[in-house]
Every structure is written in C-alpha cells, then in structure tokens.
N, C-alpha and C positions, 0 to 999 in steps of 0.2 A: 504494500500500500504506500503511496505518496500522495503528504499533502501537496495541491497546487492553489497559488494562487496567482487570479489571472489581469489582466491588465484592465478592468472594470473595478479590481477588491474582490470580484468575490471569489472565495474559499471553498475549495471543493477538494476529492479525493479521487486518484488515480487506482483501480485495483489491476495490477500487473500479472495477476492471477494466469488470465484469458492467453497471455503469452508466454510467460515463464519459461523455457525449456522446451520449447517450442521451436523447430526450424533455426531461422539464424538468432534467435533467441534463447536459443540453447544453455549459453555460457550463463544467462543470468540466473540459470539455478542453483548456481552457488554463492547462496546471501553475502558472501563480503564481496565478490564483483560486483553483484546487483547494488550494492551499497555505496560502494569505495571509488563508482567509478561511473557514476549519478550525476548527470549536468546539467544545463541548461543550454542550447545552443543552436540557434536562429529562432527563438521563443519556443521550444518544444523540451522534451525531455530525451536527453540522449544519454548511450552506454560508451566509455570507451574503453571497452574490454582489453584491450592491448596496451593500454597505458603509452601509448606516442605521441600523442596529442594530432594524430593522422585524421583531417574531417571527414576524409573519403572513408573510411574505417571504422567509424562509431555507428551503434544501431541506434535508432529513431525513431520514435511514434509520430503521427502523422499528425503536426499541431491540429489540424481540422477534428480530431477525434478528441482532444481534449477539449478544446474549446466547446465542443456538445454536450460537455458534461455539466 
C-alpha cells in the first residue's frame, strides 16, 4: 500500500497488491525493493529496481491510473 497525495491535496491510497510479482513487476515482491526503491518520477510512482538511476529502466504505473483513484 502507498499513500499518495495528488496535486488537488487530496489523499488517497495506492494498493500495489493487483501487480506485485506480476510480469515485469516481479522484482517488487520483495518488500525492501518494493520499498527502498519507491519514487516519484514524471508525477507517477516508479521502481528503480537496479539502483542506476537509469529512467529507461524503472517500472511505472500509468499516472492516469492513479489519478482515478
């Protein structure tokens, strides 16, 4: 789960559930990637599972799915 909050204020919650360990999602079933490596990056929530700082390389949720939340 992650809290977001969106550029309105309002306060909502991400369940990461639906993807976890899923396809290229895979890596974040282990709670300290999923955790330690948790951004923000072009207003979305990204992973950068490889710790490079590589943009082409981090997984992303599709801002338009959180913002429907």
């Amino acid at each position: 789960m992650v809290d977001l909050r969106k550029g309105d204020g309002k306060q909502t919650k991400f369940d990461a559930k639906d993807i976890v360990g899923r396809g290229v999602f895979a890596p974040l079933e282990d709670k300290e990637i999923f955790v330690n490596s948790c951004l923000v990056m072009n207003r979305t929530l990204s992973w950068d599972i490889y710790g490079n700082r590589n943009s082409e390389e981090r997984l992303d949720i599709d801002p338009l799915v959180l913002y429907s939340l």
